[in-house]
DSSP file (Angstrom, degrees, kcal/mol; ACC not computed):
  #  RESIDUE AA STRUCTURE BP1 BP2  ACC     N-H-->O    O-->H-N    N-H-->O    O-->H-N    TCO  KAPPA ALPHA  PHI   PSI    X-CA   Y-CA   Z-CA
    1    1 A X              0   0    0      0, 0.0     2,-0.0     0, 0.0     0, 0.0   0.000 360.0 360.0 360.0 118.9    0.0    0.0    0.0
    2    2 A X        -     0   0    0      1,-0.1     0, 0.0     0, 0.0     0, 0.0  -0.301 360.0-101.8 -62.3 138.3    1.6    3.5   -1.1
    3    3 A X        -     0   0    0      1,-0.1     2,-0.1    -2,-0.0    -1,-0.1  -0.334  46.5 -97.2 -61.5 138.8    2.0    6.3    2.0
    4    4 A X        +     0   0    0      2,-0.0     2,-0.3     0, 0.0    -1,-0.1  -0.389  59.0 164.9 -63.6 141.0   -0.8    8.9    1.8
    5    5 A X        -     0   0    0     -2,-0.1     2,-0.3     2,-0.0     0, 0.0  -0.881  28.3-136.4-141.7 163.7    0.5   12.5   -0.2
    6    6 A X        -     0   0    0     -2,-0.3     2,-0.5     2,-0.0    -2,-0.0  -0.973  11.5-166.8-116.1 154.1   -0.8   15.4   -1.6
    7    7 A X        +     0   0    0     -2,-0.3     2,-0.6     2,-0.0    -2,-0.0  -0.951   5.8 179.8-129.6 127.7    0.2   17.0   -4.7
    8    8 A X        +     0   0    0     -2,-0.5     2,-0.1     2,-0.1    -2,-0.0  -0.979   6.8 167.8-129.2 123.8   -0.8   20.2   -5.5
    9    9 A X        -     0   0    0     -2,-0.6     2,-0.5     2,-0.0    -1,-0.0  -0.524  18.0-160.1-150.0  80.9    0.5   21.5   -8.9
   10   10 A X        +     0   0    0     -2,-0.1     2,-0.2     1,-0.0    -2,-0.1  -0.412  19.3 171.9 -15.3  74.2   -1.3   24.7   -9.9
   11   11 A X        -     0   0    0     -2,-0.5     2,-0.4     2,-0.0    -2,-0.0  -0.660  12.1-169.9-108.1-177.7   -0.9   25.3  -13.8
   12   12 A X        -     0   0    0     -2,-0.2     2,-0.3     2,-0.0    -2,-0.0  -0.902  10.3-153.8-153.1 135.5   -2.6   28.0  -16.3
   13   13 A X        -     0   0    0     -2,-0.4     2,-1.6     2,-0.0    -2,-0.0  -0.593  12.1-161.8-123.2  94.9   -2.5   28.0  -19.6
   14   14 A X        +     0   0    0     -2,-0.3     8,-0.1     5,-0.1     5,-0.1  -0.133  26.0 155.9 -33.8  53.0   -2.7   30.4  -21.8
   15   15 A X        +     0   0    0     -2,-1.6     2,-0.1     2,-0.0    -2,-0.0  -0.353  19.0  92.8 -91.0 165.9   -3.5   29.3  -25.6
   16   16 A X  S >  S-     0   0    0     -2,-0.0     3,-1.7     4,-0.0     2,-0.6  -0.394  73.9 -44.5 147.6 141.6   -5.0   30.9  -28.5
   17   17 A X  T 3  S-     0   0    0      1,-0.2    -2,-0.0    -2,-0.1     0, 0.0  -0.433 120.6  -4.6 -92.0 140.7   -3.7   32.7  -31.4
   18   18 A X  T 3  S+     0   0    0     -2,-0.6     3,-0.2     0, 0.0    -1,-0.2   0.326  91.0 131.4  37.1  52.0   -1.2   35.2  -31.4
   19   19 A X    X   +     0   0    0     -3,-1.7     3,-1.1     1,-0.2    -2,-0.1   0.566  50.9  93.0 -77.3  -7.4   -1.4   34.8  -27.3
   20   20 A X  T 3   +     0   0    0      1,-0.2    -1,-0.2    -4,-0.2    36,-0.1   0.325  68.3  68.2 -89.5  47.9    2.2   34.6  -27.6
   21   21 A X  T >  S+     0   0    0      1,-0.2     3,-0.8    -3,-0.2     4,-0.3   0.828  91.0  70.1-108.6  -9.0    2.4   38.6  -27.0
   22   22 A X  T <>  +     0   0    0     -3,-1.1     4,-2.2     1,-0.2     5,-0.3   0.475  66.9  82.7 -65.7 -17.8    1.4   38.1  -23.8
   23   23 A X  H 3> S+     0   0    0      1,-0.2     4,-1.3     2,-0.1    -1,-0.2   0.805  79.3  63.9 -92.3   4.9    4.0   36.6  -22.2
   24   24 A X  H <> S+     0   0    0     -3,-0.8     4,-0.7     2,-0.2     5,-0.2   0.889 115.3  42.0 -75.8 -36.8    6.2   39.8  -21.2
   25   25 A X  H  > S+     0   0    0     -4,-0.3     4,-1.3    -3,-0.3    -2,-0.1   0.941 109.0  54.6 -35.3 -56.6    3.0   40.7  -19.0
   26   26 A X  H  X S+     0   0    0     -4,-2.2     4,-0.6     1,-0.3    -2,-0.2   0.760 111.4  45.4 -83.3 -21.4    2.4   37.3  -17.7
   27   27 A X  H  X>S+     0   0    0     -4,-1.3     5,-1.5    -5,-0.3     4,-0.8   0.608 115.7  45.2 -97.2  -4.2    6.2   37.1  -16.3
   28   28 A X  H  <5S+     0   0    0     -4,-0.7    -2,-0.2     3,-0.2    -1,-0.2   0.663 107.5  64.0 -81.3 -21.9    6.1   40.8  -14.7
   29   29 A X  H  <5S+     0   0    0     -4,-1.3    -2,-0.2    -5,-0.2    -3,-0.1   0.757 105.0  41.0 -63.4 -40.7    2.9   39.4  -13.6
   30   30 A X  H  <5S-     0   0    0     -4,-0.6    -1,-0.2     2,-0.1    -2,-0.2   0.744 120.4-108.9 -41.3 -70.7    4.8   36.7  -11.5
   31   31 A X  T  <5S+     0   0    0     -4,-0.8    -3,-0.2     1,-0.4    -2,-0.1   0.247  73.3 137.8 138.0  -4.2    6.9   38.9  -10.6
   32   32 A X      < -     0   0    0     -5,-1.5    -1,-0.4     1,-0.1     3,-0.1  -0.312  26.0-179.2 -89.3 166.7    9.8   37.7  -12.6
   33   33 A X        +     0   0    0      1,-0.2    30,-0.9    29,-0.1     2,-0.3   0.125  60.1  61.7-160.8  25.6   12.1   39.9  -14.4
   34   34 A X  E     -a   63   0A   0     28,-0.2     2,-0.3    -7,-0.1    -1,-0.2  -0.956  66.1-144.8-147.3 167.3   14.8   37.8  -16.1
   35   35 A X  E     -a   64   0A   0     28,-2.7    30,-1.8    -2,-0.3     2,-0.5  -0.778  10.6-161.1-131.5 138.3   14.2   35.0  -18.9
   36   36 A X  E     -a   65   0A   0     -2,-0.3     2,-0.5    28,-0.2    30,-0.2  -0.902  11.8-157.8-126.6 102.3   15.7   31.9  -19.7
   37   37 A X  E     -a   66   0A   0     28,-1.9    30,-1.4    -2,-0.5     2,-0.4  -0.806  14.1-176.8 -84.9 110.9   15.0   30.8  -23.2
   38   38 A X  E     +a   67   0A   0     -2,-0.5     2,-0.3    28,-0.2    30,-0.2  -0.709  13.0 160.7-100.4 139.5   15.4   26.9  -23.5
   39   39 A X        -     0   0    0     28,-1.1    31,-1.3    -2,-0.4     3,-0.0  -0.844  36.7-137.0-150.5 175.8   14.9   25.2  -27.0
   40   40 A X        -     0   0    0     -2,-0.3     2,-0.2    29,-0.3    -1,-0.1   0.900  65.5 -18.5-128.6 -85.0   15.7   22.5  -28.6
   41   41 A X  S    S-     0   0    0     27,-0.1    28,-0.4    30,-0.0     3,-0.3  -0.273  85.2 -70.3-113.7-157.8   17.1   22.6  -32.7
   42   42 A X  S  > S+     0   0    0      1,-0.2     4,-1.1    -2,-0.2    26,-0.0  -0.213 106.4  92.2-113.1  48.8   16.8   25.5  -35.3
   43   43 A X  H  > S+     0   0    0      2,-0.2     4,-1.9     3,-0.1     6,-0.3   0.817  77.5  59.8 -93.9 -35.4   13.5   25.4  -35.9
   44   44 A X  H >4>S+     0   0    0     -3,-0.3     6,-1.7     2,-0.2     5,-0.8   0.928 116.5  37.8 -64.5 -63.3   12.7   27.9  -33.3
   45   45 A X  H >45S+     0   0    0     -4,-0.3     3,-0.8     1,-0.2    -1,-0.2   0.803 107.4  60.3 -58.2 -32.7   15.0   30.4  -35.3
   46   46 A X  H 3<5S+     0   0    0     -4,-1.1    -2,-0.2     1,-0.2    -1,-0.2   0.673 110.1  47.5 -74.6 -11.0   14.1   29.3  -38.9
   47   47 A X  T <<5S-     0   0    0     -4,-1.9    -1,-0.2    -3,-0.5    -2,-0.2   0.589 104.8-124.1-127.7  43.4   10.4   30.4  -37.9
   48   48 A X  T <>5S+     0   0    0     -3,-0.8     4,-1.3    -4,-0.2    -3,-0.2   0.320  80.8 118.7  93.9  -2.9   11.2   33.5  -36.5
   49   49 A X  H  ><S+     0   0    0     -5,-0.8     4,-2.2    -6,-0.3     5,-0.5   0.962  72.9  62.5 -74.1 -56.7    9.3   32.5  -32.9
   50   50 A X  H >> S+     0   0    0     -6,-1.7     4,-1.6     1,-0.2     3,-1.2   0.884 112.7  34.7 -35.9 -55.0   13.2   33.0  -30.9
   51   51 A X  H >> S+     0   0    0      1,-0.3     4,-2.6    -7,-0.2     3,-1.4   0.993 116.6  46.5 -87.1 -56.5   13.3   36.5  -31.8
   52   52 A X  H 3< S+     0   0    0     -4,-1.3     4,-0.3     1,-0.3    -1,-0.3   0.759 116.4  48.7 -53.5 -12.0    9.8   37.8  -31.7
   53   53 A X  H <X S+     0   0    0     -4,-2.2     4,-1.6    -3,-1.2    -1,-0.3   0.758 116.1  43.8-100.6  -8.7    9.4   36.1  -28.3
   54   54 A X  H <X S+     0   0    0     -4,-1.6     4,-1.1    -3,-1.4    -2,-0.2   0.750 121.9  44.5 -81.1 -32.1   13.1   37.8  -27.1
   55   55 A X  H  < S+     0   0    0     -4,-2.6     4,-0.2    -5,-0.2    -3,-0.1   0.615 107.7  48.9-100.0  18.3   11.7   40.8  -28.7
   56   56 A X  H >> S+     0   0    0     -4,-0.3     4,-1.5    -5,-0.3     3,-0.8   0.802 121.7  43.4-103.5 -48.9    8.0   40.8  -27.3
   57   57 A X  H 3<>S+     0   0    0     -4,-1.6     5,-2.6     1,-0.3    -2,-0.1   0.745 108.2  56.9 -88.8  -9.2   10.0   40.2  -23.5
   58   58 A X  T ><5S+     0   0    0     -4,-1.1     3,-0.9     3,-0.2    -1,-0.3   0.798 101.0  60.2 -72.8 -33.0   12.7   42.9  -24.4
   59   59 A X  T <45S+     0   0    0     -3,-0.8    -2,-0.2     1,-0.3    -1,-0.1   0.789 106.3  46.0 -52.4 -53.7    9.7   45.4  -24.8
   60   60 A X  T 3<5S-     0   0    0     -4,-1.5    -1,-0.3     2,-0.1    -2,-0.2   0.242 124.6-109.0 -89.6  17.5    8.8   44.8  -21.3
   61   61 A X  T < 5 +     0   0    0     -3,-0.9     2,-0.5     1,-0.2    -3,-0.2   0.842  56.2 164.4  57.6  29.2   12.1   45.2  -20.3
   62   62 A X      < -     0   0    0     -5,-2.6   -28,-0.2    -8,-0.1    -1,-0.2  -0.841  44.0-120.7 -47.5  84.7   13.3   42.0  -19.4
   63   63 A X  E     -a   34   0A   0    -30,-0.9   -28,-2.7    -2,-0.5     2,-0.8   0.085  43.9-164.6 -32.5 102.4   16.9   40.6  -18.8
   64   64 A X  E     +a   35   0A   0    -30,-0.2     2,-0.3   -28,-0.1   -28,-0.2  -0.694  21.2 170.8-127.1 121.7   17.3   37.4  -21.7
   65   65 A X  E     -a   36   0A   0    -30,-1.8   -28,-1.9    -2,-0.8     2,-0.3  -0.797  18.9-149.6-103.8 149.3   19.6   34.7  -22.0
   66   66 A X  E     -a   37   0A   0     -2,-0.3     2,-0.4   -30,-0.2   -28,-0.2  -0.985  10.1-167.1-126.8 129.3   19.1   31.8  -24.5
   67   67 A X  E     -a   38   0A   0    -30,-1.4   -28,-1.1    -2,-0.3     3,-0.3  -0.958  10.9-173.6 -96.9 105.6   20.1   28.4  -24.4
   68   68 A X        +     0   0    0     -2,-0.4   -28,-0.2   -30,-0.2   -27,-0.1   0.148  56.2  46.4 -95.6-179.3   19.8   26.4  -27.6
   69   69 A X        +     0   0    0    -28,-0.4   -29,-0.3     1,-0.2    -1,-0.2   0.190  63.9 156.8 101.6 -53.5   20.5   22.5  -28.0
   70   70 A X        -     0   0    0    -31,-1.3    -1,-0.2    -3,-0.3     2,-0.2  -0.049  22.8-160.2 -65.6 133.0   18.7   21.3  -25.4
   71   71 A X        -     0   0    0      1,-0.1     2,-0.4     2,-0.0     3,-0.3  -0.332  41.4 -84.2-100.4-179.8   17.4   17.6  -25.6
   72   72 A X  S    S+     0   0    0      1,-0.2    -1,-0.1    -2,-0.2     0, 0.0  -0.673 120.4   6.3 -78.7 127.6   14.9   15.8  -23.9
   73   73 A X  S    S-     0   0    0     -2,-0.4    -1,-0.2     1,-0.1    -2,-0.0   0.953  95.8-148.0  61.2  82.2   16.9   14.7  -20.3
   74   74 A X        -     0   0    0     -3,-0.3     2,-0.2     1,-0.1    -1,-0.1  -0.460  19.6 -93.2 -86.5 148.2   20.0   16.7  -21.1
   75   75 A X    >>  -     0   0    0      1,-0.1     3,-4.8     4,-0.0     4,-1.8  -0.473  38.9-105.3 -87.0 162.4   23.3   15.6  -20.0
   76   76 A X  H 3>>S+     0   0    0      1,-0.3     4,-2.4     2,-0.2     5,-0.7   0.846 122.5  62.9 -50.8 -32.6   24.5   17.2  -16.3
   77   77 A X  H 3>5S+     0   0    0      1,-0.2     4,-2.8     2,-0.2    -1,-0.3   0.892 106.8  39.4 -39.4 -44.7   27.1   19.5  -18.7
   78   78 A X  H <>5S+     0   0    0     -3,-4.8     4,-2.1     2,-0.2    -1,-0.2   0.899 109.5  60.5 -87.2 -40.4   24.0   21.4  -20.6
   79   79 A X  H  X5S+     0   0    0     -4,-1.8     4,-2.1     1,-0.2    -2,-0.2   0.964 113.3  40.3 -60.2 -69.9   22.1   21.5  -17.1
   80   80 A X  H  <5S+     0   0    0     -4,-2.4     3,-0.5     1,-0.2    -1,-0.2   0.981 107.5  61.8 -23.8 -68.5   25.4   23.8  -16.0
   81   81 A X  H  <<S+     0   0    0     -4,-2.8    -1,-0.2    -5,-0.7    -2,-0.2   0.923 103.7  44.3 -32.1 -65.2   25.4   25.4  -19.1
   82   82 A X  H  <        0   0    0     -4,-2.1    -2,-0.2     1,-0.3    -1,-0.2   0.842 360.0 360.0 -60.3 -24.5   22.0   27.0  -18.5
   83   83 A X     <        0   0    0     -4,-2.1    -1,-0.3    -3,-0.5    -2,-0.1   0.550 360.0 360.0 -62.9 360.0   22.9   28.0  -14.5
């Protein structure tokens, strides 16, 4: 028999189209006020989404670093990298 828990994990999501102008709001909104942009290959730069969402969070005045590359379960080297 498994030990009694609770799990409480709170998400919101925001969909819809062009909902991604929103998100320099929704992370002052938070509170937050630098950005860590994670992706994956160059697809995220061949369709123009990297930079319009680094220049929708530059708008709001936001500190942003990007970190490209990243696989699914990255090895401990790329986890550094992004720190």
């Amino acid at each position: 028999m498994a030990n009694n828990f609770e799990y409480y994990s709170p998400t919101r999501v925001v969909f819809g189209k062009e909902t991604e102008q929103q998100v320099g709001k929704l992370i002052r909104e938070y509170g937050g006020s630098r950005v860590l942009i994670v992706y994956g290959g160059k697809s995220a730069i061949r369709s123009g989404l990297l930079e319009k969402t680094k220049n929708i969070l530059l708008q709001e005045n936001l500190y942003v670093a990007e970190l490209g590359g990243v696989v699914p379960n990255p090895h401990l080297e790329k986890v550094y990298e992004g720190i």
